[in-house]
N, C-alpha and C positions, 0 to 999 in steps of 0.2 A: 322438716318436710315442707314444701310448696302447703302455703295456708290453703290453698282454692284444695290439690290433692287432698289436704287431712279432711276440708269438709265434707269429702265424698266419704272418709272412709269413717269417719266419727257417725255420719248418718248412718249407713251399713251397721255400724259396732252399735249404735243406740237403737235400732231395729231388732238388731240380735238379743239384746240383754231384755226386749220387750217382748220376744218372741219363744225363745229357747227352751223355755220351761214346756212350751204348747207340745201337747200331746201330734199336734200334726206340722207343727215349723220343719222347714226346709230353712235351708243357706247353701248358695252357690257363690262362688269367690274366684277371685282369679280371670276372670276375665273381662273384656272392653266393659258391662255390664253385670252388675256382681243384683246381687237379691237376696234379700232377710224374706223368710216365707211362713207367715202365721198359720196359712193353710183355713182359714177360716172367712166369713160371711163379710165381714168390715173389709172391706179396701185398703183402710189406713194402717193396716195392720200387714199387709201384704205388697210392699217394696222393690223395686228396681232402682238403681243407680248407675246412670254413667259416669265411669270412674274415672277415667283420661281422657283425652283428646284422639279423636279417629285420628288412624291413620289417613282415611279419604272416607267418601261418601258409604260407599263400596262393605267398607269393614263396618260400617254402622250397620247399612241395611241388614246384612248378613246375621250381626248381633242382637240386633232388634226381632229380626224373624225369630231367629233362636231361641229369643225370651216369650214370645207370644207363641212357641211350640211348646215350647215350654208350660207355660201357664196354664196354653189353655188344655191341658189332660188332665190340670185342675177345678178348672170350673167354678173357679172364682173372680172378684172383679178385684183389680189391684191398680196400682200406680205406678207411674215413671216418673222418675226426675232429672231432669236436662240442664246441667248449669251451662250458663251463655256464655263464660268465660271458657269452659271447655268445652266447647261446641265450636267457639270462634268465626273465621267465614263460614264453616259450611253450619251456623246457626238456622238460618230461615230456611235453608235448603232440606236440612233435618226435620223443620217443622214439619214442612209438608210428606213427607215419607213416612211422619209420626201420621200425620191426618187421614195420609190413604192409606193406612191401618190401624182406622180405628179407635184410635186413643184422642179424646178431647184436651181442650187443655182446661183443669179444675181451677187452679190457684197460684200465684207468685210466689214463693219462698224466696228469706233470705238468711244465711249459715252466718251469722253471729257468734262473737266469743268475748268475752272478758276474763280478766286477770283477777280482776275480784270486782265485785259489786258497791256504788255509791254508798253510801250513808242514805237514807233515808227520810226524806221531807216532811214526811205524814205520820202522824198518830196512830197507832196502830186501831183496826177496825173494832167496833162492839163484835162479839159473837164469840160461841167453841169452837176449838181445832178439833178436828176427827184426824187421826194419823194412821201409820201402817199400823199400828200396835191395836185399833178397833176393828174387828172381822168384817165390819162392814165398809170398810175405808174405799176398797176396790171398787165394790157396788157405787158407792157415792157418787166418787173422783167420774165412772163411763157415762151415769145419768147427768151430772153436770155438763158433761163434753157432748154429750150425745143432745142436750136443750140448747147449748149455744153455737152448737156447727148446724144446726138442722140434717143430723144424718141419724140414721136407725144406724143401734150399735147390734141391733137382733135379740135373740130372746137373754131377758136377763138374767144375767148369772152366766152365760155361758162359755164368756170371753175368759180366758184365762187370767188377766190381769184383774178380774173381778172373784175371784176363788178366794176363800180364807185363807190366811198362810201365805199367800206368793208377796204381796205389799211387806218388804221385812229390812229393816236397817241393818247394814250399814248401806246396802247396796240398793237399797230399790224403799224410796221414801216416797212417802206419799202426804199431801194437806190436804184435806176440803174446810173449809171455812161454814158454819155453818151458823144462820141468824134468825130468832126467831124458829128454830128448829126446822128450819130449813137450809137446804145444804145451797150456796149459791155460787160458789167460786170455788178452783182447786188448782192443783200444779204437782207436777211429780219431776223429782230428780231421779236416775239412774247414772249409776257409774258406766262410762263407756267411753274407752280407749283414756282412760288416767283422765279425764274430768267429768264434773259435774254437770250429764246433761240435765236439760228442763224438757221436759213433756210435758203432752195433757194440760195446759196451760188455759182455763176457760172459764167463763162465767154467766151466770145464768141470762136468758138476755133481758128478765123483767128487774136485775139488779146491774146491770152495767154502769162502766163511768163513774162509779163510786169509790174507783182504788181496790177493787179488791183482790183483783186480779194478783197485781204488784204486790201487795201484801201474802197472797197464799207463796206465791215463788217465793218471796225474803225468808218467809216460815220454812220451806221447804229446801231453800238451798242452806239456810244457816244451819239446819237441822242434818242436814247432809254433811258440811263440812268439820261438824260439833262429831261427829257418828266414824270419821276418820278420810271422806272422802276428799280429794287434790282441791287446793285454792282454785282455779281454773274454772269457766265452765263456760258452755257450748252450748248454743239451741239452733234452729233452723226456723224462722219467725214469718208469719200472716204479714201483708201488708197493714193489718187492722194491728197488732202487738208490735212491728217496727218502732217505734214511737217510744211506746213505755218502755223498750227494751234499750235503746236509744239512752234516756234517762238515767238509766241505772247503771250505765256506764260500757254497753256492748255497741261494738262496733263490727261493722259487716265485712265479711269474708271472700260469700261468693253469690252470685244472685240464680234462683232456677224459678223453672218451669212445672208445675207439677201437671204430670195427666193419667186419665183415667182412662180403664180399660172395662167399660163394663162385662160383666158374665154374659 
């Protein structure tokens, strides 16, 4: 498969595997714009992806309306993503058609993959792992993401991937690092489309810069691929985690746009 193509549908397939369990997910497939649908309060949990290259302007607008007729009879605030390679010329032209409907642009992403990961530099950190195997893993892993994105993940507990039981190997790993009995970094791998993606990749922001980030993924994909999941693995990375990600041996795929639709 065209790498830019699989990055769209690896994001889709890793939305799903973070969503499907949800008492309210939808998934729409198959067309210009496909959608993983948590049905819930977080944005980041509620997905679109343009999966190929329009045919013209024309077949985007069309597509785009659809998805925000779509959405909105749900009444949630969700995200697009626009890779610039599949977008091509009518990139900035699409910008604006996104603008006068609504959708800001949040963040840069970039679809990263490695065959396998570096050896590692550093000594591994003081502190306890918390994993899927502790009921409270799920809790942990949204409070750390939810201190260093600066977004409300909403009332706690309520996210699905916060439940007892859904954090569970081989398929769905979870680390939180925690120091001091505090929980300061974490990283989840999930299986999706035959590799090891990385989620939830974040760290507190009063412990930053200390490696610890890097360290929960190592914990979390080794743990992954100990557990039976594919050498391989895929993330879709912050301009702030390009870097470390960079290091450890991944290199970039396809580059997007992420925007946001609020409620």
């Amino acid at each position: 498969m065209d790498p830019i193509l699989e990055s769209h549908a690896i994001f889709v397939d890793a939305w799903d595997a973070l969503n499907q369990e949800s008492p309210t997910y939808e998934s729409l497939r198959g067309g210009l714009i496909d959608i993983s649908w948590g049905g819930v309060s977080l944005p980041f949990l509620n997905l679109a992806v343009v999966m190929r290259p329009p045919a013209s302007l024309s077949e985007f607008t069309r597509a785009l309306d659809d998805t925000l007729s779509w959405a909105n009879r749900r009444t949630h605030a969700w995200l697009l993503a626009v890779c610039h390679e599949t977008a091509g010329a009518l990139l900035n032209t699409i910008d604006s058609e996104i603008a006068a409907r609504g959708l800001v642009p949040m963040m840069p992403l970039t679809g990263m993959e490695a065959a396998d990961i570096t050896p590692t530099l550093h000594s591994a950190p003081s502190g306890h792992w918390i994993t899927e195997a502790d009921p409270r893993a799920g809790f942990l892993l949204s409070r750390v993401n939810e201190a260093a994105y600066h977004m409300s993940f909403g009332e706690a507990g309520a996210l699905n991937i916060e439940k007892d039981g859904w954090w569970r190997a081989p398929y769905r790993i979870a680390s939180v690092l925690s120091v001091d009995d505090q929980p300061v970094s974490s990283s989840a791998v999930v299986d999706a489309a035959h590799t090891r993606y990385v989620a939830l990749v974040a760290t507190h922001p009063e412990h930053q810069r200390k490696g610890y980030a890097e360290a929960a993924m190592r914990h979390a994909l080794l743990r992954a691929l100990a557990s039976g999941q594919n050498r391989r693995s895929y993330l879709h990375a912050s301009a702030a985690g390009r870097p470390i990600y960079e290091r450890m041996g991944y290199h970039a795929t396809a580059e997007y746009t992420l925007y946001l639709k609020s409620a």
